[in-house]
Structures are given as structure tokens and as C-alpha cells.
LOLODO-806048 format. One line per 5 residues: their letters; for each residue x negated, z, y negated of N, C-alpha, C. Coordinates in steps of 0.2 Angstrom, whole numbers, plus 5000, padded with zeros to 4 digits. Atoms other than C-alpha are relative to their C-alpha. Layout:
<sites>
a) X Z Y X Z Y X Z Y ~ ...
</sites>
This chain:
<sites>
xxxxx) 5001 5007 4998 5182 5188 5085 5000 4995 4995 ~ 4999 5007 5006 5188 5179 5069 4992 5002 4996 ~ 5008 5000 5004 5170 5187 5061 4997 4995 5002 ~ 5007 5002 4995 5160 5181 5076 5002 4992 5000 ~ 4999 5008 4999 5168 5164 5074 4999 4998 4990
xxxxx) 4999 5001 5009 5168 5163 5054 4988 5002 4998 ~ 5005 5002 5001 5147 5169 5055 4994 4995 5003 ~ 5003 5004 4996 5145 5158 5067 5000 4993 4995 ~ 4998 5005 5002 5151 5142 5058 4995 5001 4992 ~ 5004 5001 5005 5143 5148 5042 4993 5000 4998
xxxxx) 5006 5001 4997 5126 5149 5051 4999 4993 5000 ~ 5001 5008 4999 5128 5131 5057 5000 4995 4993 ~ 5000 5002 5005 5133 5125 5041 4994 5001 4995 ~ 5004 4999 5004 5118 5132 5033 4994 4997 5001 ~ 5005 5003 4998 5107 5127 5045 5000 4989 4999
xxxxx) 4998 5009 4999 5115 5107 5043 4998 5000 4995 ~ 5004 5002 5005 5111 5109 5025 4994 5003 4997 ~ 5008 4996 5001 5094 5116 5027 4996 4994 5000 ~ 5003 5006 5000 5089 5101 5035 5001 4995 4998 ~ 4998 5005 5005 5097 5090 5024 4994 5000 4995
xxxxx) 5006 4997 5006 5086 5096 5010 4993 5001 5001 ~ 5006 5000 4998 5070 5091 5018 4995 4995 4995 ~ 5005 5004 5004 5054 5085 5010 5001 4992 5000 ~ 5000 5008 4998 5054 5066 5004 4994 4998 5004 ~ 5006 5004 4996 5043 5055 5014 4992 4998 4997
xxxxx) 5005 5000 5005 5032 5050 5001 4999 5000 4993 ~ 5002 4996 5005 5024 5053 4986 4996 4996 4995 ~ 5003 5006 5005 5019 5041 4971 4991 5004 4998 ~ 5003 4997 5002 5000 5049 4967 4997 4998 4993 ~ 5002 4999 5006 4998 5042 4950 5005 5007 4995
xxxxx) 4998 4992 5005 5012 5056 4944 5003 5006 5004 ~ 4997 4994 4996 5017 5066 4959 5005 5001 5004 ~ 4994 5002 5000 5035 5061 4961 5001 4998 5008 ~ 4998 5000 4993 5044 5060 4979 5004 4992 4998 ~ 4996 5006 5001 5050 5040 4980 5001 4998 5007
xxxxx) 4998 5004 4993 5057 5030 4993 4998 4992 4998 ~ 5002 5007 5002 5049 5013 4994 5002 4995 5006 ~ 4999 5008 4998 5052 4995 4999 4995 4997 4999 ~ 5006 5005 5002 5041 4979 5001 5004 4996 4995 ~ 4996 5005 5004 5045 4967 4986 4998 4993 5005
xxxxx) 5001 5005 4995 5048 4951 4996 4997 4995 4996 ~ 5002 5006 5001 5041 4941 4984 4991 5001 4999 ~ 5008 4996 5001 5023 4949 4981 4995 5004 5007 ~ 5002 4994 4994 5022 4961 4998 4998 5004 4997 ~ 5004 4994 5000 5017 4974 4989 5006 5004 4999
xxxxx) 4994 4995 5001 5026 4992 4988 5003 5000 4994 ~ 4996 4998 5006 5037 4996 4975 5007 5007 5001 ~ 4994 4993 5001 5048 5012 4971 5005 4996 4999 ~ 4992 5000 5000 5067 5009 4975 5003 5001 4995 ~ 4997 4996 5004 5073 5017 4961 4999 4997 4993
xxxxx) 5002 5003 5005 5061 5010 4947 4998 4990 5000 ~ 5003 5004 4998 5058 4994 4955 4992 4998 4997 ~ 5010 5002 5001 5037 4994 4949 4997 5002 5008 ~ 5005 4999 4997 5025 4993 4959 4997 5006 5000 ~ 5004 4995 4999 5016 5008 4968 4994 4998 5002
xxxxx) 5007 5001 4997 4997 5009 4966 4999 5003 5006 ~ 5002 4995 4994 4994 5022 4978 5004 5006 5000 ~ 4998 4994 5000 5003 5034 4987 5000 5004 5006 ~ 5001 4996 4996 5004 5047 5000 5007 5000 5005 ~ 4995 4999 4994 5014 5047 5018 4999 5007 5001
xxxxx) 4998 4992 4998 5020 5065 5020 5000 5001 5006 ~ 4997 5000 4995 5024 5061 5036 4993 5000 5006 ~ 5006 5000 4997 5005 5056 5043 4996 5001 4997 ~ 5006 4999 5003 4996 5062 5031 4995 4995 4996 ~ 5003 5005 5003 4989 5046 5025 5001 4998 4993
xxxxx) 4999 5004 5007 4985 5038 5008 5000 4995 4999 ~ 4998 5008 4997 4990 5020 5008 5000 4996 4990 ~ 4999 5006 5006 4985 5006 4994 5005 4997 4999 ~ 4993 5003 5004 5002 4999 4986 5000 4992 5003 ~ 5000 5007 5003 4995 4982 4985 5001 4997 5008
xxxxx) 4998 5004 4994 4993 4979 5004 5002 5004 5005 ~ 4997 4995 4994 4997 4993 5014 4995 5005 5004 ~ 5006 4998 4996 4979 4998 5019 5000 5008 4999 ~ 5001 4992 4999 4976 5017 5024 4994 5000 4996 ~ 5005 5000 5002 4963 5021 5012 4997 5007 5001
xxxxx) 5001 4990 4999 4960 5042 5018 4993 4998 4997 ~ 5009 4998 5001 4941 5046 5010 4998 4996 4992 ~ 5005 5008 5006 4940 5030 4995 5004 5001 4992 ~ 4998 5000 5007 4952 5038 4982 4996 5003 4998 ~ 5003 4995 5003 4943 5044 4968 5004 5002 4992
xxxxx) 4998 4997 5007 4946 5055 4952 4995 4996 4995 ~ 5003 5003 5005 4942 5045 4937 4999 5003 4994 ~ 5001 4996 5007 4938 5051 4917 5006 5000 4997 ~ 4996 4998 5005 4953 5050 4912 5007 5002 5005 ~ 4998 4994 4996 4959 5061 4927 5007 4996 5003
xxxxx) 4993 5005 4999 4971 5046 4935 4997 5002 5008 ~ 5004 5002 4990 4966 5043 4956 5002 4992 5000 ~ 5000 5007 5002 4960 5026 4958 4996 4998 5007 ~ 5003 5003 4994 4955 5017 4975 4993 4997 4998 ~ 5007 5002 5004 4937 5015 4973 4998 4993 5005
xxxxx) 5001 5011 4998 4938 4994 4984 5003 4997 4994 ~ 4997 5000 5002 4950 4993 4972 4997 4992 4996 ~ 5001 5006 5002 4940 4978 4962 4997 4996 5005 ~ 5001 5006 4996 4936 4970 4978 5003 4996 5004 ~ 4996 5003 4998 4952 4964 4981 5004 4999 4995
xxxxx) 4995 5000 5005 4964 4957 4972 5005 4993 5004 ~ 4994 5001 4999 4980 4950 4974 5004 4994 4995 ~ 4999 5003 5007 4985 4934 4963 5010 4999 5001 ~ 4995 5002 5002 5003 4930 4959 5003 4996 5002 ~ 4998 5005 4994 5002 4914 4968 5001 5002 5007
xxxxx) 5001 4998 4992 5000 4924 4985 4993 4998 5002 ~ 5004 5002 4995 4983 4918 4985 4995 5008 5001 ~ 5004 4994 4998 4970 4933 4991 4993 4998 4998 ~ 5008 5001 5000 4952 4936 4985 4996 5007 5001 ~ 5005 4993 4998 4939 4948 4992 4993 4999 4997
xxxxx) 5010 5002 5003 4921 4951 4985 4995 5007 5001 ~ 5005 4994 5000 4908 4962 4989 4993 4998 5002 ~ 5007 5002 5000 4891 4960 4985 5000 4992 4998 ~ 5001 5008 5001 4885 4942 4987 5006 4995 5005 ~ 4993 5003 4995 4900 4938 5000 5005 4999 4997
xxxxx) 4994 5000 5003 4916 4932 4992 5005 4994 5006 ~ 4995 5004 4996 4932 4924 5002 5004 5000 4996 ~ 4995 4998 5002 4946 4919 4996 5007 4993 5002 ~ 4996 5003 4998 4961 4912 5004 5008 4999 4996 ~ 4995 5004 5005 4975 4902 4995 5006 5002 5003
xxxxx) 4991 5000 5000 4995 4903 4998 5000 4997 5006 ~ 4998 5005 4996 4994 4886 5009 4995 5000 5005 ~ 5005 5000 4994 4980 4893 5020 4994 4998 5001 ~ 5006 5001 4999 4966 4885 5015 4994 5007 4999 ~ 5002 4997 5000 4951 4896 5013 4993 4999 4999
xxxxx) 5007 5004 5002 4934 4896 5005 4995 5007 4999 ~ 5006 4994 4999 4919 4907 5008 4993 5000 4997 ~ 5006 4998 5004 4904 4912 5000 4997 5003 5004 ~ 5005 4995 4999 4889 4921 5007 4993 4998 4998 ~ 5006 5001 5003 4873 4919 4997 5000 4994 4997
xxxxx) 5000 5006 5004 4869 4902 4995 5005 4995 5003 ~ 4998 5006 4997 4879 4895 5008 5008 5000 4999 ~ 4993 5000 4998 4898 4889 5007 5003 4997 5004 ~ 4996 5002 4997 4911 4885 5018 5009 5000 4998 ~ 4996 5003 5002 4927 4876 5014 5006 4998 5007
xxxxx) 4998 5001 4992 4940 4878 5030 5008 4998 4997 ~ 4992 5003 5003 4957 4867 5028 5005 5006 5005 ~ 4996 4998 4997 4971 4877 5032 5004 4998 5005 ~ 4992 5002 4997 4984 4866 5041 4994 4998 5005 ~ 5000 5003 4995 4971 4856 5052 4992 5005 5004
xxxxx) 5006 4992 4997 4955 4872 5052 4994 4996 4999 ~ 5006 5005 5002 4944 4856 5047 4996 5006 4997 ~ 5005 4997 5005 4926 4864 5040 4994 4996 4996 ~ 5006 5004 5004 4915 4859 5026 4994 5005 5000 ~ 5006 4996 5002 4899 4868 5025 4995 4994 4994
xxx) 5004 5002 5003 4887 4867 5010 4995 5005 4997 ~ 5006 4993 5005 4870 4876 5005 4998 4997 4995 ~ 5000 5001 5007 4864 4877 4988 4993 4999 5001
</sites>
């Protein structure tokens, strides 16, 4: 009985620390490395815990997904392998992220780009729009 109770016990304990010892969650894909991340409250973008920098792009173990650092976006299909064999989100220059919080997007002849305090200014061709944040007032002007 004392066996049956002694490989019972060292069953369990094997199996507690099996599961303990599971894959990290996710995955930094500039160097491979398992981290645990946070939002930095003053930028929102990801950052490694550990290293406090900024993660460009990484991998959720858990769905399967490849997720841009800078905003959270799922990007599955748009990483690509560059020349100098790094992975690199191929929208990547069409958004950017300034320091002030304000936001800019560009593709093609479309560009927007919305400020900190809400306002917001739009481009498409020749024509612009000019929209106030606080009160949604709009200015429209064609070139």
C-alpha cells in the first residue's frame, strides 16, 4: 500500500510539474525568443516585460496569429522576409505612429491623419477635408 501511495504521489507531482513547464504564450519574431508582453501606457504599443523595448512583430501561440507591436493588428499573410533575412510587415510604411499619439495612414493617393486632440485631416486626390475633433465641424477644399 505504502508503494501504491508513494507512486501515486510521484505521478501527480510529475504531472503538476509538466504542466507548469508549458510553452510561453508568445513569441518576439525579430529573434525567436518566448516573452511576455504589456501595453506601454504612454505610446500603446507592445513591449517585452523583461526588456522594456518595443515589440515589432510577434507571434500568439495560443491563436496562431501574427500581431503588429505598434497597434495590435492581426497581420496573418503581410509578413515578409526581407534581404537582409529580418520579417518585416509589408503596410508597415503605411502607418505610422508619432510620439505625440497622433496617427498617420497613407496609401496611394489617400492619406489621413488624425492628431492626439481628435482633429483629423484627409486627403484623397485633389480634394481635402479638415474635420474638428471636439465640435465634428467640416472644412472641405478641392485643389
Amino acid at each position: 500500500m505504502k508503494k501504491l501511495v508513494f507512486v501515486l504521489c510521484a505521478w501527480v507531482s510529475l504531472f503538476i510539474t509538466s504542466c507548469s513547464n508549458k510553452k510561453d504564450r508568445y513569441i518576439n519574431l525579430a529573434n525567436g525568443a518566448s516573452i511576455t508582453l504589456e501595453k506601454d501606457p504612454a505610446t500603446g504599443v507592445m513591449i517585452d516585460k523583461k526588456t522594456r523595448k518595443p515589440v515589432y512583430i510577434y507571434v500568439d501561440t495560443k491563436t496562431r496569429d501574427t500581431i503588429y507591436g505598434k497597434t495590435g493588428e492581426v497581420i496573418n499573410g503581410h509578413v515578409l522576409l526581407d534581404n537582409d533575412k529580418k520579417y518585416v510587415f509589408d503596410g508597415d510604411e503605411k502607418l505610422k505612429i508619432g510620439n505625440d499619439g497622433s496617427v498617420e495612414y497613407k496609401d496611394g493617393n489617400y492619406k489621413v491623419k488624425i492628431e492626439k486632440d481628435g482633429d483629423m485631416k484627409t486627403k484623397n486626390g485633389d480634394r481635402k477635408v479638415k474635420t474638428d475633433g471636439e465640435t465634428g465641424e467640416k472644412k472641405v477644399k478641392k485643389d
